[in-house]
N, C-alpha and C positions, 0 to 999 in steps of 0.2 A: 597445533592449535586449530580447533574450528572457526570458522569467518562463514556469518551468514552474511548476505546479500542482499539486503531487502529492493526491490528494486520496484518504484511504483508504476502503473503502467502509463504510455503516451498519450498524447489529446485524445480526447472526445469532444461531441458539440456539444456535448453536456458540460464538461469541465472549464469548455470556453468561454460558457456562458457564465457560468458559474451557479450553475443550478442543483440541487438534492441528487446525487444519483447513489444509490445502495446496490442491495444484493438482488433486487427484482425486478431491476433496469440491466439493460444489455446494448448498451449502444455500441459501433462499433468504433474501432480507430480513422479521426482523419486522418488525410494527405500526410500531414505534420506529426500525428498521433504514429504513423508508420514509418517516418525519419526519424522518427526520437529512438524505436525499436533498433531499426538500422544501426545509427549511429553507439546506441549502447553495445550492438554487435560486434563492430568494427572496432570500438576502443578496449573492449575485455575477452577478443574471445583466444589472446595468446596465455590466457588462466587455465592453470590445469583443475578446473571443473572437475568435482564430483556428482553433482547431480544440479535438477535443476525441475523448481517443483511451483506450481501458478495456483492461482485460483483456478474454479472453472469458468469463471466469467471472459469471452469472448476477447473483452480491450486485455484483460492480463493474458490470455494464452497467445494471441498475435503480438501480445510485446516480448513475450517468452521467446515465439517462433524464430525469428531469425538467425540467434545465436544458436538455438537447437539443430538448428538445417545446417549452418557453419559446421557445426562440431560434432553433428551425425548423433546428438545424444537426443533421449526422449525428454518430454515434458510430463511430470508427475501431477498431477492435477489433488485438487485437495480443498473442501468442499468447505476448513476451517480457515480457508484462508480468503473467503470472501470477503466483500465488503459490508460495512455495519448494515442492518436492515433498520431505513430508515422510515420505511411504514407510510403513511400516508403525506408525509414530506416529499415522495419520490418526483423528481421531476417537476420541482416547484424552486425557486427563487428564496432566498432568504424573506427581502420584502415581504411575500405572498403568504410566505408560513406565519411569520410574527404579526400579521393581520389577520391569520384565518384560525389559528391556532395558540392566538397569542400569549395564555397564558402556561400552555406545553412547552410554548417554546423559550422564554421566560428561563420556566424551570431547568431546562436543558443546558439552553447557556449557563446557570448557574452550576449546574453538579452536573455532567449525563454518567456522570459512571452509574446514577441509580435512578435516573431521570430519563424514561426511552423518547425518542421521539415517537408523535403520537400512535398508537400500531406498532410501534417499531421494537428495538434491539438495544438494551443500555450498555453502557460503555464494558462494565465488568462484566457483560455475558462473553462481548465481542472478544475482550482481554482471556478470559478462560478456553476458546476456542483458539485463539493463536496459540497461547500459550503451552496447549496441548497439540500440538502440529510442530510446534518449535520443538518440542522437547525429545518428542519421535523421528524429528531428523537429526537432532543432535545425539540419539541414541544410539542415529545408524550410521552416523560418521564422526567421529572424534579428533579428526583434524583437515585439513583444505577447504576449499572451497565450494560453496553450495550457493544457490542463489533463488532467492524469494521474491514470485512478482507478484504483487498485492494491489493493495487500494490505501486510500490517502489515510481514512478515518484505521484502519486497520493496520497500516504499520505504524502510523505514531499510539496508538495501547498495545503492540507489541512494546516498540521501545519504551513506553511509562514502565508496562510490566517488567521488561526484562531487568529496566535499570533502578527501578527500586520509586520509579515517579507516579506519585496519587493519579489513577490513569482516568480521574473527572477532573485532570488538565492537560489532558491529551489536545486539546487546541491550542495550549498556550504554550506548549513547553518545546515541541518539535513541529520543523516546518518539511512539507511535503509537497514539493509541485510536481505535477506529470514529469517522468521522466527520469524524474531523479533517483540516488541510488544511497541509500544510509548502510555503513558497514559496521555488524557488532561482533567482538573477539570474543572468543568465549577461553579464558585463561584460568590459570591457578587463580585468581581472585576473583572467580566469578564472571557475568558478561560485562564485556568496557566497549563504548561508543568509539568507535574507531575515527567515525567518518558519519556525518549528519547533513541527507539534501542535497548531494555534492550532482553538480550537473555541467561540469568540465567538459562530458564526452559530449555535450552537442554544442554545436555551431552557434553565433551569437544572434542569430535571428530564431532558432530554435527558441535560445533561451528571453528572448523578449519578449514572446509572444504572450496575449492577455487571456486572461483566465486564472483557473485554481490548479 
């Protein structure tokens, strides 16, 4: 049986803040952002690992890194597994959008599967580009372990996509905070949510911390 590993990547100042950041934003990992890396390290790297594949975004490949350096394996980077392009939202506040854009954003909260943010990238483009990245490591490994380091907006319309959920509720249906790690089985009946958000492997100040 194959188990992907969705794994989203550690703090940013961005995620702290709780601000827009997509695919044209590149902040790096804090202090914290790089304990969270760590300590995902330290709790999974006795997994006999088949591969281990990031975004090319900067916070996923440093949250990648540690476990790679542990286990001498490389990071496969993968250009579908960025995060939503959120266009002229980047680096803005919720607040700021729903004033400045108010009626985009409106429409987004309602439906984004077909509703992009302004500039931006809607939900079922974001879903067809996982989805196609997923299907190609699931092509090249049919069973163990692989592990996926993404982005918030991008692994929950994987899992809408993967598990059958309308993915313009990909906000409502799966939670994703820095860090955390959702496991999907992919069996004889198709993919099953194993494991949704689980953030066991870090430490309890880790996981209090504020932000998205």
């Amino acid at each position: 049986m194959l188990r992907l590993h969705f794994l989203r990547h550690g703090q940013t100042a961005m995620s702290r803040a709780n601000m827009f950041c997509g695919a044209q934003l590149d902040p790096p990992l804090t202090g914290e952002g790089l304990a969270m890396a760590e300590a995902f390290a330290q709790a999974y790297h006795e997994i006999a690992w088949r591969a281990i594949y990031s975004s090319p975004l900067d916070r996923a490949m440093s949250t990648a890194a540690p476990l790679a350096r542990r286990l001498g394996m490389p990071v496969h980077a993968r250009e579908e597994l960025a995060e939503l392009h959120y266009g002229q939202w980047d680096g803005q506040t919720t607040e700021e959008i729903s004033r400045l854009y108010h009626v985009e954003y409106e429409r987004w909260v309602a439906d984004p599967a077909w509703n992009p943010p302004t500039g931006g990238e809607t939900a079922v483009a974001l879903a067809q580009r996982m989805t196609r990245a997923v299907g190609e490591i699931a092509a090249a490994y049919d069973d163990g372990d692989v592990l996926v380091v993404s982005h918030k907006a991008s692994i929950r319309v994987a899992l809408c996509a993967l598990l059958g959920v309308d993915v313009g509720r990909f906000r409502y249906r799966f939670g994703c905070p820095v860090g955390s790690v959702s496991i999907v089985e992919f069996g004889t009946h198709g993919p099953l949510a194993a494991t949704v958000a689980d953030r066991s492997h870090l430490d309890a100040r880790l996981r209090a911390l504020e932000g998205t």
